[in-house]
C-alpha positions in Angstrom: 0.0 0.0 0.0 1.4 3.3 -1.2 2.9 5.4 1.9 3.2 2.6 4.5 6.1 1.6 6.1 6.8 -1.1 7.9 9.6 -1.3 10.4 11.1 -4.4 12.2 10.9 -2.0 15.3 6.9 -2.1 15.0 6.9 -5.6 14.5 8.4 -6.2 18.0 11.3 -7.6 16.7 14.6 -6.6 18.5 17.9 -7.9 17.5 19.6 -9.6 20.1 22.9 -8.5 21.2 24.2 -10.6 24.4 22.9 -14.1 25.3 20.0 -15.3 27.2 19.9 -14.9 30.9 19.7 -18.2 31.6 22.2 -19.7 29.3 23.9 -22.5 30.5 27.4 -22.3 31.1 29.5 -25.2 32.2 32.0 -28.3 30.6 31.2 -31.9 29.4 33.2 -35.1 29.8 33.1 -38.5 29.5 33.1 -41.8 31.6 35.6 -43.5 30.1 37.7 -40.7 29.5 37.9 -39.0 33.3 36.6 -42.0 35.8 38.9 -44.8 36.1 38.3 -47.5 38.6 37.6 -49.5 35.2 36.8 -52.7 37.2 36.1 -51.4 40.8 32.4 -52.0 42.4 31.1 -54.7 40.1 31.7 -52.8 37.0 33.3 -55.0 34.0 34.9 -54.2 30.8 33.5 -51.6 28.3 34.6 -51.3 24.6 36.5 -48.1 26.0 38.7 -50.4 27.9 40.6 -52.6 25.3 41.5 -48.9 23.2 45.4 -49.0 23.8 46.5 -45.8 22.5 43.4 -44.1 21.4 41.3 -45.3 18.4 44.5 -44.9 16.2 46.1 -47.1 18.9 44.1 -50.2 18.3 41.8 -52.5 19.9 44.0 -54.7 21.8 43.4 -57.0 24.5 47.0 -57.3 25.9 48.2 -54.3 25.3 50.8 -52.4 27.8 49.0 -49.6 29.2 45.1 -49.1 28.8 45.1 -44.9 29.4 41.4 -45.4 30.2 41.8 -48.0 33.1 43.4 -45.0 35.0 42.5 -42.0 33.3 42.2 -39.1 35.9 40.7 -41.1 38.8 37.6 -39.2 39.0 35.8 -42.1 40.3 37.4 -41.3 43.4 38.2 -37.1 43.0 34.5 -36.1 41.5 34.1 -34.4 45.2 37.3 -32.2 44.9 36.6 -31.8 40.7 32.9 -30.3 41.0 33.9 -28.5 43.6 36.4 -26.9 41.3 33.9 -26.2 38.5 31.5 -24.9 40.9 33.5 -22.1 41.9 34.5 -21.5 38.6 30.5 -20.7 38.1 29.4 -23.4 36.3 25.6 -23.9 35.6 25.5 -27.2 33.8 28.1 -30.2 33.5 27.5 -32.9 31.1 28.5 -36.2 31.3 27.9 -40.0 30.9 27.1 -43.0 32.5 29.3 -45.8 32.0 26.6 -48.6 31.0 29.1 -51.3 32.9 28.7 -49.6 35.9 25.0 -50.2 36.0 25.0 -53.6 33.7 28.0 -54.6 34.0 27.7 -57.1 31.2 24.3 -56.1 29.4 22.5 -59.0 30.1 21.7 -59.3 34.0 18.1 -58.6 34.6 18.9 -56.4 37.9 20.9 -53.5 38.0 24.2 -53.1 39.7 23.5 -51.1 43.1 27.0 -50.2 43.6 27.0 -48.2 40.1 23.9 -46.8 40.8 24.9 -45.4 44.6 28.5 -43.6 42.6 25.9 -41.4 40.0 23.5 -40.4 42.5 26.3 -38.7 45.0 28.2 -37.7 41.9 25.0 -36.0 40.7 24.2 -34.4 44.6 27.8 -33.2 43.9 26.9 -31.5 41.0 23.3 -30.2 42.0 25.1 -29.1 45.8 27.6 -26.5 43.5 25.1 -25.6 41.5 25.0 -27.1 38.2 22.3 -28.4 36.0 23.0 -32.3 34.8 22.9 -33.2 31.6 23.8 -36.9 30.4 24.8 -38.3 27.5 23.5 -42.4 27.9 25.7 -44.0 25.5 29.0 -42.1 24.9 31.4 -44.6 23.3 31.0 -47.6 26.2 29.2 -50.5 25.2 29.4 -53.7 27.5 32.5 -56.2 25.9 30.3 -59.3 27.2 27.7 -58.0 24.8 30.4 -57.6 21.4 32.0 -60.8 22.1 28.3 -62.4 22.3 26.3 -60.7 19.8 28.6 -57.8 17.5 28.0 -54.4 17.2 25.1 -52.7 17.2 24.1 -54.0 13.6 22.5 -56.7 15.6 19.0 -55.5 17.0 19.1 -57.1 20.2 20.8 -54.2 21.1 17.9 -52.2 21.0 16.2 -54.3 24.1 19.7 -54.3 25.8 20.1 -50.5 25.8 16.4 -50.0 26.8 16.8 -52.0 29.9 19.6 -49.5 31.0 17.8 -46.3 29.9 14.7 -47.2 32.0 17.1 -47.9 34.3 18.8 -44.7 34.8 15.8 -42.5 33.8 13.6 -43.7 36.4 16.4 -43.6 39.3 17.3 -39.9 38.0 14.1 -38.6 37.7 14.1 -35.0 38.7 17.7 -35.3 38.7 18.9 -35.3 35.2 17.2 -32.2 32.9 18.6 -33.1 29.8 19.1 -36.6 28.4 21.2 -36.9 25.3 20.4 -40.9 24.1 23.9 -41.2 21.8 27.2 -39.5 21.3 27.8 -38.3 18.2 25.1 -40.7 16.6 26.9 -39.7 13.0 30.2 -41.2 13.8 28.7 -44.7 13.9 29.2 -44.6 10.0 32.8 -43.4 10.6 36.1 -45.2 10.0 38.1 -45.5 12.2 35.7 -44.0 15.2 32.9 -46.9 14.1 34.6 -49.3 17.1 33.6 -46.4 19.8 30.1 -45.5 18.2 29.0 -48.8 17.2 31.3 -51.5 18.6 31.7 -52.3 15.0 35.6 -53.5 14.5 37.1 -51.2 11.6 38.3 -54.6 9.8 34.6 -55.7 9.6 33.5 -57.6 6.6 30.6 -55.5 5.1 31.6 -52.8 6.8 29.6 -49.8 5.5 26.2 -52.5 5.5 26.7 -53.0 9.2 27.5 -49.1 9.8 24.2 -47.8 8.9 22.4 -51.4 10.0 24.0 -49.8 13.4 22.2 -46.5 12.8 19.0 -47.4 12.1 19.2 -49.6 15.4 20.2 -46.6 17.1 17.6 -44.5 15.2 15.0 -46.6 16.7 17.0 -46.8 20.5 16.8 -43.0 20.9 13.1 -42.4 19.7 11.9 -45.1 22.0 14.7 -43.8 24.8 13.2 -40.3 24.0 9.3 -41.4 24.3 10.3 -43.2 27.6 12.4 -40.7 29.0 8.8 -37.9 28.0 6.7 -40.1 29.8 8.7 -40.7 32.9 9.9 -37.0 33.5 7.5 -34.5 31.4 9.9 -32.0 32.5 13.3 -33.0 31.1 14.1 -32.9 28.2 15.4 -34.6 25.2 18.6 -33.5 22.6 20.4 -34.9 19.7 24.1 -35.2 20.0 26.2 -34.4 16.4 29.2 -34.2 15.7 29.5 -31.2 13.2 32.0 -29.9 11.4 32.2 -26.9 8.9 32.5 -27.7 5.3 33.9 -25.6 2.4 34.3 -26.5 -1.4 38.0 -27.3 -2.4 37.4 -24.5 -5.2 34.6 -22.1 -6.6 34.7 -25.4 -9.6 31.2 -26.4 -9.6 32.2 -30.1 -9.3 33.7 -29.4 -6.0 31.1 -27.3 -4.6 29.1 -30.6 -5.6 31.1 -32.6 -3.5 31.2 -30.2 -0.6 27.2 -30.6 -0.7 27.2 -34.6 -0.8 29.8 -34.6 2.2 27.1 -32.3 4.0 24.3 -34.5 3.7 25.9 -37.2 4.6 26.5 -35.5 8.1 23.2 -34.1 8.0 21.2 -37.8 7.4 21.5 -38.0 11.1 20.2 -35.2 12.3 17.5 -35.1 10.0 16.2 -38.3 10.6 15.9 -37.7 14.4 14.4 -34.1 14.1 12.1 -34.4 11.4 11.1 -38.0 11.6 12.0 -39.8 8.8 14.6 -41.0 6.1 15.5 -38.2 3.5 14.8 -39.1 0.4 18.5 -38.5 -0.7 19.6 -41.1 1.5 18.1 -44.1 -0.5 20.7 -43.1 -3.8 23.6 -43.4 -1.6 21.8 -46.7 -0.3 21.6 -48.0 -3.5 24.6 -47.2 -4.8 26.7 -48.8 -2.2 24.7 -51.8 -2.1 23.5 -51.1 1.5 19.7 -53.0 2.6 18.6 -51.5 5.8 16.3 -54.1 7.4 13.3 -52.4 9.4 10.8 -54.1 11.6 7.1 -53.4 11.3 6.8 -50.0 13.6 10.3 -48.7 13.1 9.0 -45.7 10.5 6.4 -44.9 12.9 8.2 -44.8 16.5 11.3 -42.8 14.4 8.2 -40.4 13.2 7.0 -40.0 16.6 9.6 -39.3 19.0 11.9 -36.6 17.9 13.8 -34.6 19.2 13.6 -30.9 21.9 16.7 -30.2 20.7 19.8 -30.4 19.1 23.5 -29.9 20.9 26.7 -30.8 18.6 30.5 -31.0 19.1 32.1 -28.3 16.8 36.0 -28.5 17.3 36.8 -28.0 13.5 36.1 -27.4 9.6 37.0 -29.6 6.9 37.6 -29.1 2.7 35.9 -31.3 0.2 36.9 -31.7 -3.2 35.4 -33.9 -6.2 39.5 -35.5 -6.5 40.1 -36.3 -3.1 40.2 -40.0 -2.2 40.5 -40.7 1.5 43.3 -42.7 2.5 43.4 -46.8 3.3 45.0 -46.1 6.3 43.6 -43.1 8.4 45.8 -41.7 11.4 46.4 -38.0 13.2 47.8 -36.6 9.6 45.1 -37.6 6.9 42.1 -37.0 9.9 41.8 -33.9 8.8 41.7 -34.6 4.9 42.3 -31.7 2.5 44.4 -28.8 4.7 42.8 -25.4 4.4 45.6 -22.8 3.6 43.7 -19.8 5.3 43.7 -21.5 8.5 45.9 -21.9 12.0 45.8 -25.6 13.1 46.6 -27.2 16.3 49.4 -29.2 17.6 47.5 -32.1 16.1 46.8 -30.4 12.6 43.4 -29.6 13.8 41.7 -26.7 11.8 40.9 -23.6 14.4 37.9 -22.0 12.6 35.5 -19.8 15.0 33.7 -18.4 12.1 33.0 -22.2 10.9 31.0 -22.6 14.5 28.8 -19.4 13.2 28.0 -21.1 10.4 27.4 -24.4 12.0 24.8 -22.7 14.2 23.2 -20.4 11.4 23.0 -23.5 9.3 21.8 -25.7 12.1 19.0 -23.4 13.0 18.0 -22.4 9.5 17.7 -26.2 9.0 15.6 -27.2 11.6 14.5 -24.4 13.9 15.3 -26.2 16.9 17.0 -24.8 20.1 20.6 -25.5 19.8 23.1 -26.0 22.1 27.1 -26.4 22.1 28.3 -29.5 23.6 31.4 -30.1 22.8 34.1 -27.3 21.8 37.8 -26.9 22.8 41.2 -26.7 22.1 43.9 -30.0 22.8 47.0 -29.0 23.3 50.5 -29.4 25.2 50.3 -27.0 28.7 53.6 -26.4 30.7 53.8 -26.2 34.0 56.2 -23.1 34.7 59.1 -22.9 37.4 56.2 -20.9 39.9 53.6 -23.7 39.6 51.2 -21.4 36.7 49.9 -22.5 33.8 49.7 -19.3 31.0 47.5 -21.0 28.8 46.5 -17.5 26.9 46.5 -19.6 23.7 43.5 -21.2 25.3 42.0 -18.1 25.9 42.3 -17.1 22.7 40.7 -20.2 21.1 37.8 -19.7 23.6 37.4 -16.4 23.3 36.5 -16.5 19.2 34.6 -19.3 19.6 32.3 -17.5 22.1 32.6 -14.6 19.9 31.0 -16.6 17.0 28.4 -17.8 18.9 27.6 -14.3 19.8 27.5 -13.3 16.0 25.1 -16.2 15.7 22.9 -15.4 18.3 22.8 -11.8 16.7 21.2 -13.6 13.6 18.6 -15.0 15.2 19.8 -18.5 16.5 18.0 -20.0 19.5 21.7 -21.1 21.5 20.7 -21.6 24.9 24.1 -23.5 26.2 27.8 -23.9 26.2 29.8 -26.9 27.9 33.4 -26.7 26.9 34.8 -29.7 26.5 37.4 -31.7 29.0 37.4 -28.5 31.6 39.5 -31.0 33.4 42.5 -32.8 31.5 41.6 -35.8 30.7 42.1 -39.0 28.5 41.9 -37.9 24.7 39.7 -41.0 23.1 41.4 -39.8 19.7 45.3 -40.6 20.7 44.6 -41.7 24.5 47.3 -39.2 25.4 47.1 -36.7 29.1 49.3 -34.8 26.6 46.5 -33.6 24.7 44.8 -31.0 27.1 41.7 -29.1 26.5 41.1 -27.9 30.7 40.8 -25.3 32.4 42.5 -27.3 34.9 45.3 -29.0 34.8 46.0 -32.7 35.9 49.6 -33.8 36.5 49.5 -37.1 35.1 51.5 -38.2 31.2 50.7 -40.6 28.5 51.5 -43.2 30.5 49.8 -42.4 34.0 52.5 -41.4 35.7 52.1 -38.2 37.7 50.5 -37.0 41.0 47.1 -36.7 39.5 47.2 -33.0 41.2 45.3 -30.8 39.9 46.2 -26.8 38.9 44.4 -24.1 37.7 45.2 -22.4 34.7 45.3 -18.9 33.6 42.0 -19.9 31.4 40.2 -21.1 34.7 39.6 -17.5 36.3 39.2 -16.2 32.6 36.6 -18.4 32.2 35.1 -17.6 35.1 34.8 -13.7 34.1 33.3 -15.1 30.7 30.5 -17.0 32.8 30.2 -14.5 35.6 29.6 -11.7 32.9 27.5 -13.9 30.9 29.6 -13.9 28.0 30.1 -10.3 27.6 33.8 -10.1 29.5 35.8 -11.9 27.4 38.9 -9.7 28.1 
């Protein structure tokens, strides 16, 4: 209509400029990767437990030196460590529960007290310094009884076994635990090398990419029922996706690569879309085909998938990646060819990891324009070496630095509209990398004195980065000097 003007101003829309009041602030870990105790209180081994050196180190059964046997003793220090993040001002802590602990093999039919008794006073610990819980139920530690018995999780009976420790958990935690997460970085059950930790599928599999997705339409079906149990045993928690995500650019402007850039996107995005919006894509059923790959379905699977998605979605974002139409990934995958094509206009860690803050605006931009879900970081840090100086400090300003542009871009982000309502840094407390299995790879804000063999006093420092990120969380994001 000629003469009217319309304003965003008078359509009550106001850019936002800090985050939320209530964002959630805090650090996530893992079981496997912090506890220790591996076979103390009627727990038995876990898949994590026979990973010598990481998952580039093998899957060996006599190896040397297990780091995760050890790791930083938490088992026995959570007290002392949440007290630590507490007064740091954490909100939220994330972690797992180690499904040995409770079931120590998969198959009893009652659950393991003793395993039980650790998580409730390690989540009093947590609630008594005043953090939210959030927990991720299956984060790379499947029961060994169950893979020498039955395989990976191609095999369906899975679905029963992990259901049995989910109701489990869920009704014990009720009130207890806001935020369930049912998988860890669902995707990387279809990733090689990282197949073993997701799906307790052996890299050296015969059929290998068949029993990969087999594996994640098992898990598909796990974390919509998990999610439709969890909805009807505590209305008020609340259910997430876990992805891992990472950035992805075309090679070149070459339309070919560009192409390729968008197949290597969907096949990251095939798992979030089929637990936020219900169903397979339809693109999925090419790559299906062409690959030879028959995912067997039972009557209901469609439906229950369809009917229990997902509150919301939190991802691990550490790093971006290049794709190009000519690049063949290599046979044999370690810490150099990880990271595929190297992007020249980029910084990269000690381990020739990609540090790429503006790839995490993107990453939330393009989560949110996807699927207008709340979104939330899980997982985000930098691993590298710390020294200890000749006064006891740690000057870990590099950390700072890393943290700092990250939080930046998630501030940029917000400013575009995205629905963020949480941060948990990942590893605020050195511990086990699952990539190498190396102390030496530290992402905390406090420091552990233990090496890559668990030697060490297992005392633990503060570094510069812990009172930094303090300021950061006291000033709710707006301090990051």
């Amino acid at each position: 209509m000629k003469g009217m003007i319309f304003s965003m101003k008078n359509n009550n829309y106001e850019v936002r400029k800090n985050f939320p009041k209530n964002f959630y602030w805090g650090g996530a870990v893992a079981a496997n990767q912090c506890e220790g105790a591996y076979l103390e209180d009627g727990k038995q081994m876990s898949t994590a437990d026979i990973k010598a050196r990481g998952f580039f180190g093998g899957i060996k059964r006599d190896a040397e030196y297990y780091p995760t046997h050890k790791a930083i003793d938490f088992y026995h220090s959570y007290v002392e460590d949440l007290k630590l993040l507490g007064d740091a001002g954490f909100n939220i802590f994330r972690t797992s529960i180690n499904w040995t602990r409770i079931y120590p093999t998969g198959e009893e039919d009652m659950p393991n007290e003793s395993g039980l008794k650790f998580y409730d006073n390690m989540f009093k610990e947590c609630i008594k310094n005043g953090m939210t819980v959030m927990v991720t139920i299956s984060h790379y530690e499947t029961p060994l009884a169950l893979v020498e018995k039955y395989g990976g999780w191609y095999n369906r009976k899975y679905i029963d076994f992990y259901m049995k420790f989910v109701k489990t958990i869920v009704e014990r935690y009720k009130g207890i635990v806001s935020y369930w997460l049912p998988f860890n970085e669902i995707g990387n059950v279809a990733v090689t090398p990282i197949c073993w930790d997701a799906a307790a599928i052996h890299p050296d599999s015969e059929n290998l990419l068949q029993k990969m997705y087999q594996a994640a339409h098992n898990q598909f079906v796990a974390s919509a029922l998990a999610t439709k149990l969890i909805r009807e045993t505590d209305p008020n928690a609340l259910v997430g996706g876990m992805i891992a995500y990472k950035t992805v650019y075309p090679h070149t402007c070459n339309p070919v690569d560009v192409v390729a850039c968008e197949n290597e996107k969907r096949k990251e995005y095939f798992f979030s879309d089929v637990q936020v919006r219900g169903y397979y894509p339809s693109y999925i059923w090419k790559f299906f085909n062409d690959n030879n790959i028959t995912i067997e379905m039972e009557r209901g699977d469609e439906e229950i998938i369809r009917c229990h998605t997902l509150d919301f979605i939190s991802f691990s974002y550490y790093r971006s990646r290049v794709a190009s139409s000519e690049y063949v990934e290599p046979g044999e995958i370690d810490m150099n060819t990880i990271e595929g094509i190297s992007n020249p206009y980029l910084p990269k860690t000690n381990w020739g990891w990609s540090i790429d803050p503006d790839g995490l605006m993107l990453a939330l931009m393009d989560l949110y324009d996807r699927y207008q879900k709340p979104l939330f970081v899980s997982e985000n840090g930098l691993g590298t070496i710390d020294k200890v100086e000749a006064d006891g400090s740690i000057n870990d300003d590099y950390r700072i630095e890393y943290m700092k542009l990250h939080i930046q871009a998630m501030k940029r982000a917000v400013e575009q509209g995205v629905d963020l309502f949480g941060y948990t840094m990942w590893g605020p407390i050195d511990i086990v990398s699952n990539g190498t299995g190396q102390m030496s790879k530290r992402y905390g804000i406090i420091y552990v004195d233990l090496d890559d063999d668990g030697n060490g006093t297992g005392k633990r420092i503060k570094k510069k980065s812990y009172d930094w990120y303090r300021k950061v969380i006291q000033s709710n994001g707006d301090n990051l000097d």
